[in-house]
ChimeraX commands (.cxc) that place a marker at each C-alpha (Angstrom):
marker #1 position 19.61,5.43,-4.37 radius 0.5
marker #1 position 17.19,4.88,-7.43 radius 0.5
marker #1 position 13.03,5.37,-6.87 radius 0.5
marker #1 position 13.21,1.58,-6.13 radius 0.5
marker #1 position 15.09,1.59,-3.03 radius 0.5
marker #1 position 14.05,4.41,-1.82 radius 0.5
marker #1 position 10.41,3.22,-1.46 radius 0.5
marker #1 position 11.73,-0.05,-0.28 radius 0.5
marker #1 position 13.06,2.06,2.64 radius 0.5
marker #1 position 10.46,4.04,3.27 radius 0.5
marker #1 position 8.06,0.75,3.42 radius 0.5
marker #1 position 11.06,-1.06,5.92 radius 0.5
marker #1 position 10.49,2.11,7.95 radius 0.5
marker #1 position 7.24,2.04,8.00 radius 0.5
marker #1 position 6.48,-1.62,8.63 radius 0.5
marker #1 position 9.23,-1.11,11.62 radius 0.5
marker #1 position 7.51,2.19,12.95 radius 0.5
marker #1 position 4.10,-0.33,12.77 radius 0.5
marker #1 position 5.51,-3.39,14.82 radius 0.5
marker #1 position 6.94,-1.28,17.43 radius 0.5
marker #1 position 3.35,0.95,17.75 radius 0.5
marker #1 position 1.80,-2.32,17.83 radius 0.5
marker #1 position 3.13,-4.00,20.46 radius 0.5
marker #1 position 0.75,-5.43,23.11 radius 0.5
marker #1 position -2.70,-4.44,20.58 radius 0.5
marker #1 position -2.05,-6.90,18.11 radius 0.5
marker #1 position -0.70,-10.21,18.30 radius 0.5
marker #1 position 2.27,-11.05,15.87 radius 0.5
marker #1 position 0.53,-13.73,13.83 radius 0.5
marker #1 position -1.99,-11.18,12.84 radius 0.5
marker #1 position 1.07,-8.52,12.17 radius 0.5
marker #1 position 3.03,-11.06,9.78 radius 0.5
marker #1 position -0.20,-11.39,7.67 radius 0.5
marker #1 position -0.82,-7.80,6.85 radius 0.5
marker #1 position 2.56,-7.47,6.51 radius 0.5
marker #1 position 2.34,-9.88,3.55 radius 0.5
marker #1 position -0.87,-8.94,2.46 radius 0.5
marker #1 position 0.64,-5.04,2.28 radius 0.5
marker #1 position 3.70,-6.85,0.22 radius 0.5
marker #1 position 1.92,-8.13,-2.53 radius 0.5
marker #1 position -0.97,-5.53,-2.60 radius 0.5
marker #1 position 2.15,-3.25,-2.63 radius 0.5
marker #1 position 3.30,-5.71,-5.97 radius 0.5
marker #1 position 0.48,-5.87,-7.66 radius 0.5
marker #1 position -0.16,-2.20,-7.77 radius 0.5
marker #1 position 3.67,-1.61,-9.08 radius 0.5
marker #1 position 2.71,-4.61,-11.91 radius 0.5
marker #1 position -0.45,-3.01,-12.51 radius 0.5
marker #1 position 1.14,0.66,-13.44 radius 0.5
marker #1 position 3.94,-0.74,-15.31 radius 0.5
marker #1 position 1.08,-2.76,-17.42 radius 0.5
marker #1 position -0.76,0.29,-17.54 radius 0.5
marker #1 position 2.26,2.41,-18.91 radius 0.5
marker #1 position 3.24,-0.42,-21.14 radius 0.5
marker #1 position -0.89,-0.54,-22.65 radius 0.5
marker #1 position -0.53,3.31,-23.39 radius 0.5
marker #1 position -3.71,4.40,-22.81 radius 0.5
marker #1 position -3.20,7.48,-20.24 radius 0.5
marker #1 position -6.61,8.18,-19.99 radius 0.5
marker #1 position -7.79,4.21,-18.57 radius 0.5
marker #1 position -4.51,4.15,-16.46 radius 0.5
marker #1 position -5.63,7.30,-14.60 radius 0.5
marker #1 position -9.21,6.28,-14.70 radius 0.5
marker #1 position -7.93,2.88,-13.22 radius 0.5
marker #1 position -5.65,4.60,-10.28 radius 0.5
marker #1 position -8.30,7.11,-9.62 radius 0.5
marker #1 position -10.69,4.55,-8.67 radius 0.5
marker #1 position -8.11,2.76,-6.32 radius 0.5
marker #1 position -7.25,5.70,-4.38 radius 0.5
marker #1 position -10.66,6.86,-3.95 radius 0.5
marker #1 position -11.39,3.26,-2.16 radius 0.5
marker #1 position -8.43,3.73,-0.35 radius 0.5
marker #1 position -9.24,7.78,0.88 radius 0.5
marker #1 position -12.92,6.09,1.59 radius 0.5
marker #1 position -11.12,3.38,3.97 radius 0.5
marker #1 position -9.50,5.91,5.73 radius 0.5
marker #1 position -12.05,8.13,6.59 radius 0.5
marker #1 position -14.01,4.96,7.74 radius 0.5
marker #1 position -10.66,4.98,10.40 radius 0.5
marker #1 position -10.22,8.07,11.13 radius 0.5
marker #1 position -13.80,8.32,11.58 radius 0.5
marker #1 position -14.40,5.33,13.58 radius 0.5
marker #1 position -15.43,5.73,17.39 radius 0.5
marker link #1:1,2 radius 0.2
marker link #1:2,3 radius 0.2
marker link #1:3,4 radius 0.2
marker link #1:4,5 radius 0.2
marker link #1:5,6 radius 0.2
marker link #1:6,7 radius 0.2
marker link #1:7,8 radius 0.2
marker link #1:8,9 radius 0.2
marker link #1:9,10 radius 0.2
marker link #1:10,11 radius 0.2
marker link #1:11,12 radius 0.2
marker link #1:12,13 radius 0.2
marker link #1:13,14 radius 0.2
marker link #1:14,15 radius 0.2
marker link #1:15,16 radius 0.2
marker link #1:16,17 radius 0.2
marker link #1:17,18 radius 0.2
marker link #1:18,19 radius 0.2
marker link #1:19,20 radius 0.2
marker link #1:20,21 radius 0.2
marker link #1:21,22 radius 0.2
marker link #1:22,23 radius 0.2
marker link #1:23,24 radius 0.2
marker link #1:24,25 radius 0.2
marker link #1:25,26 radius 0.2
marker link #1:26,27 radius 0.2
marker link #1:27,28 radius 0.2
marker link #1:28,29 radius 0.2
marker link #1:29,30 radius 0.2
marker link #1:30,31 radius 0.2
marker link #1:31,32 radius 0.2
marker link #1:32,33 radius 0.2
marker link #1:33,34 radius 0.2
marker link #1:34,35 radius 0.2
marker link #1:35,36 radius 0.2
marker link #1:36,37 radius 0.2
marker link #1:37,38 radius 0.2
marker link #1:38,39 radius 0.2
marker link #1:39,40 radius 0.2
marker link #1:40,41 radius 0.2
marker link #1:41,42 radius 0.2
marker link #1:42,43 radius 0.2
marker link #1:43,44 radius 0.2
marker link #1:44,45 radius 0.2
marker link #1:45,46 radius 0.2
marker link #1:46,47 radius 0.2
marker link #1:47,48 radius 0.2
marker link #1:48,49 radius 0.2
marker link #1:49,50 radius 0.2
marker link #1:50,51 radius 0.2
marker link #1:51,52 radius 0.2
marker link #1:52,53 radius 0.2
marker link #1:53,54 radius 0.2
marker link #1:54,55 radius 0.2
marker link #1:55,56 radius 0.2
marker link #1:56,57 radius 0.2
marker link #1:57,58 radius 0.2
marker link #1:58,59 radius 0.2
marker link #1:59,60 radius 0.2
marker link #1:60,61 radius 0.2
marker link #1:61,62 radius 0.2
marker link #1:62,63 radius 0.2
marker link #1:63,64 radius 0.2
marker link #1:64,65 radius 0.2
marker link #1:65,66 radius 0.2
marker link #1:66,67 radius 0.2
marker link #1:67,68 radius 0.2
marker link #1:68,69 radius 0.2
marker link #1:69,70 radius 0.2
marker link #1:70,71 radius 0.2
marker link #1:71,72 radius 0.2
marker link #1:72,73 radius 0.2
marker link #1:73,74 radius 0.2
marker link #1:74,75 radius 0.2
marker link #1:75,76 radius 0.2
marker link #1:76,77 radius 0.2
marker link #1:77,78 radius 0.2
marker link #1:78,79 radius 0.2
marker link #1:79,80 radius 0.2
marker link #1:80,81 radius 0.2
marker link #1:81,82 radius 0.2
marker link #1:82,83 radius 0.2
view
């Protein structure tokens, strides 16, 4: 199993593990969109490192990522912090 498919069965897991949590708190319109939204988000960012890597310029590309992950650790702590 190459790096590929192995995140592509981590995410199946995961979106599984999320529709079965979410049963009865969300309704499955709502669901089906982030699922799609998490898709492509989950696209782009694999287009956007492979454009990175193909630029050359290691010290943007981490600049770049750093930036994203920080909004994402921010959004997090906004849930985990959320009464």
């Amino acid at each position: 199993m190459d790096n590929s498919e192995l995140l592509n069965s981590i995410h199946r897991r995961m979106m599984n593990e999320l529709l079965n949590h979410s049963q009865g708190r969300s309704s499955a319109p709502q669901l089906k969109e982030i699922i799609a939204i998490d898709q492509n988000l989950r696209k782009e960012i694999a287009d956007l490192y492979t454009r990175l890597v193909e630029l050359g310029d290691k010290e943007m590309a981490i600049n770049i990522l750093s930036d994203h992950v920080a909004i994402m650790v921010e959004m997090i702590v906004s849930f985990k912090t959320e009464k």
